[in-house]
N, C-alpha and C positions, 0 to 999 in steps of 0.2 A: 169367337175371338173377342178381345176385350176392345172397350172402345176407351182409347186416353185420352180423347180431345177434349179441351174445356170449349173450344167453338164448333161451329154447323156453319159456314160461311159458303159451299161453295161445293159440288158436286165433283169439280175437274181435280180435289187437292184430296177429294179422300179416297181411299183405296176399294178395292172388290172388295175383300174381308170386311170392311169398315161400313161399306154400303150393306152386306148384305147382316150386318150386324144389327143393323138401323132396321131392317125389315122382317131379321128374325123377332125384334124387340116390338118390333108393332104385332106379331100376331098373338102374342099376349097381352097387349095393350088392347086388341078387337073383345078378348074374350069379356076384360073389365066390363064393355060397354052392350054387351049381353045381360049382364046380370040386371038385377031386381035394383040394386043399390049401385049406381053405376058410379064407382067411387074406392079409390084407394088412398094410403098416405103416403105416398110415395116422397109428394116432396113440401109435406107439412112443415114449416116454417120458413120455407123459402118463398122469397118476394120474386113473384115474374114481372118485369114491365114492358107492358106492350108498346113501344116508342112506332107509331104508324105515322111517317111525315109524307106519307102519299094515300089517295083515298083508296079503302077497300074496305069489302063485305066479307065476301066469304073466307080467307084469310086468316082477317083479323078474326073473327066469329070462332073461328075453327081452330085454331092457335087459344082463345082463352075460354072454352070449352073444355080443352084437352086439360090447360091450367087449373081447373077447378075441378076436375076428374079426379086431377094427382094429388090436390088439397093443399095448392100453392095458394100466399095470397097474393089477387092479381089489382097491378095497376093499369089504366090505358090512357096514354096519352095523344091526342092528334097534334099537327101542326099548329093549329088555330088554338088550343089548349097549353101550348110549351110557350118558353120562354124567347123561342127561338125566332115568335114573330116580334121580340122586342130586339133581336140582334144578337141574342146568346148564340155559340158556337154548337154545332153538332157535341162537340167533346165536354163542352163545360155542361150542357143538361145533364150528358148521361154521366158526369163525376157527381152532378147535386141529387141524381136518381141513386147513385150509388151510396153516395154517404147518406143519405135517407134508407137504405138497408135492401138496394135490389142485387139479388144474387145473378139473375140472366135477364139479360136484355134481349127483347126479339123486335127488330129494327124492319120498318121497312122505309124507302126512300128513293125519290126519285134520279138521286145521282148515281150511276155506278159506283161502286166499293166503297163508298160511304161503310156497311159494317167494317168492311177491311180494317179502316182509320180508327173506327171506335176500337173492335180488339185487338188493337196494338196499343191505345191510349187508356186503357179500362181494366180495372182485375176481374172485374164481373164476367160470366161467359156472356157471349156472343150467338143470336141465330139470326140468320139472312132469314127475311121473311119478304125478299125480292127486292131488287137494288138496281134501278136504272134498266137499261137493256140489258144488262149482264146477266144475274141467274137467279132463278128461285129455285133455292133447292126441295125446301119441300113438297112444292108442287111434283118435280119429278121422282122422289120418293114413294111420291102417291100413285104415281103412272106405274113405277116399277111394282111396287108392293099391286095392283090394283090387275095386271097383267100376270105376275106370277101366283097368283090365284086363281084366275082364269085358265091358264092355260099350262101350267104346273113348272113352267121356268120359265128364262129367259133366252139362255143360250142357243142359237142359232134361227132367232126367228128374223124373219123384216119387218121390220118398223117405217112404215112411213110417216113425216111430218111434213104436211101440208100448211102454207101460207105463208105468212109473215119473220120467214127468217131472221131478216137484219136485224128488226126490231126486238124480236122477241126472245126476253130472260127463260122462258118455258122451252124452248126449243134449242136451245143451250146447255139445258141443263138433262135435258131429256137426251141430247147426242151423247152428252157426256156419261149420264148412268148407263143407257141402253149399250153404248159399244164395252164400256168396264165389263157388262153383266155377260160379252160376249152374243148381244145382235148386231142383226145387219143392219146399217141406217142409211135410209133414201129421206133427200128433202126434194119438195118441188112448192114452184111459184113462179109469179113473172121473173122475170131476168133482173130487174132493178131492184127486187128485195130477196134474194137468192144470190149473195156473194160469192163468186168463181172459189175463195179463198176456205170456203169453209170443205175443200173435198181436203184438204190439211188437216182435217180433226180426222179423216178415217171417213167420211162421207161419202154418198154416189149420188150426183146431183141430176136432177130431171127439171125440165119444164111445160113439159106436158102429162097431167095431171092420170088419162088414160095409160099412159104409158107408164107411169111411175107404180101405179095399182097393182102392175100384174105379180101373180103371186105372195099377195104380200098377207100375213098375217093380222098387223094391228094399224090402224091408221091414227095420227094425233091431229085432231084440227086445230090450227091456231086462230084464236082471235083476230080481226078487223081492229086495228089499234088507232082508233081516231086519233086519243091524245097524244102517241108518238108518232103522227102523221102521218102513218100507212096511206093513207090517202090522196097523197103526195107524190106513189111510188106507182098508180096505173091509172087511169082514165076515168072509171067509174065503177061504184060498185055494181052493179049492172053485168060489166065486160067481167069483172073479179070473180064472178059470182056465174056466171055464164063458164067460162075457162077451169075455176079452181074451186069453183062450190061443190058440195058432194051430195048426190044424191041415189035413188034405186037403180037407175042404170048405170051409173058409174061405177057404184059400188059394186055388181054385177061382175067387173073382174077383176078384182081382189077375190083369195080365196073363201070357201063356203061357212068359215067359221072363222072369219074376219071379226076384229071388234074394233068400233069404232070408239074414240075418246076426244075431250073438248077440257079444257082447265077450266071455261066459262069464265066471264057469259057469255051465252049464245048470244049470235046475229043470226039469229032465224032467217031461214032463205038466202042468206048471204056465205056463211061459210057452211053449211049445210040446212038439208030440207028440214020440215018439223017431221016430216016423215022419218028419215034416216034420224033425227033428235029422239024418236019415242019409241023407235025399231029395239026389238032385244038384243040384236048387236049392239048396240049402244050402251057404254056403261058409266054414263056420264055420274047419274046420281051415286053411283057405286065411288064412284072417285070421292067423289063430298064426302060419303058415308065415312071411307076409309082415310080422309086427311083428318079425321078425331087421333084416330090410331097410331099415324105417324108423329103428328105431332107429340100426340103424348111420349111416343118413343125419341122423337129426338130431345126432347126436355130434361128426360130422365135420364138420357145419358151422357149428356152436356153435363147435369148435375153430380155424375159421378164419376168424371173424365180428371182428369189430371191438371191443376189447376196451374200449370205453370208451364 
């Protein structure tokens, strides 16, 4: 199917078609980065800029990777770098980015829909590259793309997401692709960051971690999110980690060809063992590998989506 969108904003607004466009687009994008020459032109003369007004590594790293794959030229700019520590507006940087000649903006920021704002005020496209607690999409692109390789679809597996509900853009964006793609979704965690309101997206909510496991195919662990206060939401990490950590006996029943996943970074020992971390169920590094590929793919076709 064709993809008309000139933004990637948001996992919950694009379609089955749309998503699994994004994923048929990335496994040509994997093959690029096989080769001897790991490099196309795909979008030779176009300006990406990477606007990151919140800290990130792998992300960012992974987003202008893929840029330089496609033979875009890239710019990056952090908070501490923009104008915006002198008072400039989220909107007026990226009009002075634009009129300097950027064709897609890949925004990340710490307020919800902040990209929202920009592609409604900006002709350039738009990529959420994670906005507040709301969503990252291409993290869950990568979980989808990353599973239906493993396990040759999506449709009718259980998904569990383990942890930091409330908080977390990942686990948002993951309910949202995993139910489009047609799985089943369990979340569990303590009571305080496990919102009654999220069985509304189509959820089945647990808070006991053994019980949430049984039968389930893929588990996603979420991050320990200091800086949006997860910490705030149970006693200690200790009890967090004790209760909702995962590790060989837990894992033990979930079923025999369970794969485990993590967006990272790990909190070792805290939301899982280094054991289950280095276990071949585990496909953490497979995730990293294959966010080159999405990205590349949502770039390329932001770029040739429909610009109005």
């Amino acid at each position: 199917m064709a993809f008309n969108r000139k933004n990637i904003l948001s996992l919950n607004e694009l379609t089955q078609g749309e998503i699994e466009t994004i994923l048929d687009t990335a496994e040509s994008m994997k093959e690029v980065s096989s080769r001897d020459v790991k490099k196309v032109p795909a979008l030779k003369g176009i300006t990406v800029v990477n606007l990151f007004l919140e800290p990130s590594t792998r992300t960012r790293s992974s987003f202008e990777i893929a840029e330089k794959r496609l033979s875009a030229d890239v710019l990056n700019f952090s908070s501490s770098q923009s104008s915006i520590v002198k008072g400039e507006s989220l909107v007026d940087t990226a009009k002075n980015l634009e009129a300097m000649g950027a064709t897609i903006i890949v925004i990340r920021h710490s307020m919800s829909g902040a990209p929202f704002v920009l592609a409604r005020e900006i002709n350039s496209s738009v990529i959420n590259a994670g906005d507040g607690s709301h969503e990252h999409p291409s993290q869950a692109l990568i979980d989808l793309f990353t599973i239906r390789q493993i396990k040759g679809g999506i449709k009718g597996l259980n998904v569990l997401i383990v942890g930091d509900i409330l908080n977390s853009r990942v686990a948002r964006s993951d309910i949202f692709g995993f139910l489009k793609l047609g799985a089943n979704v369990r979340i569990v965690g303590p009571g305080s960051i496990v919102p009654k309101y999220f069985e509304d997206l189509g959820v089945q909510i647990f808070y006991s971690l053994e019980e949430s496991l049984v039968d389930v195919d893929v588990v996603i662990m979420l991050r320990v999110q200091a800086e949006r206060k997860s910490l705030e939401f149970f006693p200690s990490l200790r009890e967090y980690s004790k209760f909702y950590g995962l590790n060989k006996d837990k894992l033990k029943i979930a079923k025999k060809d369970v794969t485990v996943m993590h967006p990272g970074p790990i909190n070792r020992g805290v939301e899982l063992s280094s054991e289950i971390a280095n276990d071949p169920k585990s496909v953490i590094l497979d995730q990293v590998s294959n966010g080159i590929a999405i990205r590349m793919a949502m770039l390329y076709l932001v770029s040739t989506g429909d610009k109005h």
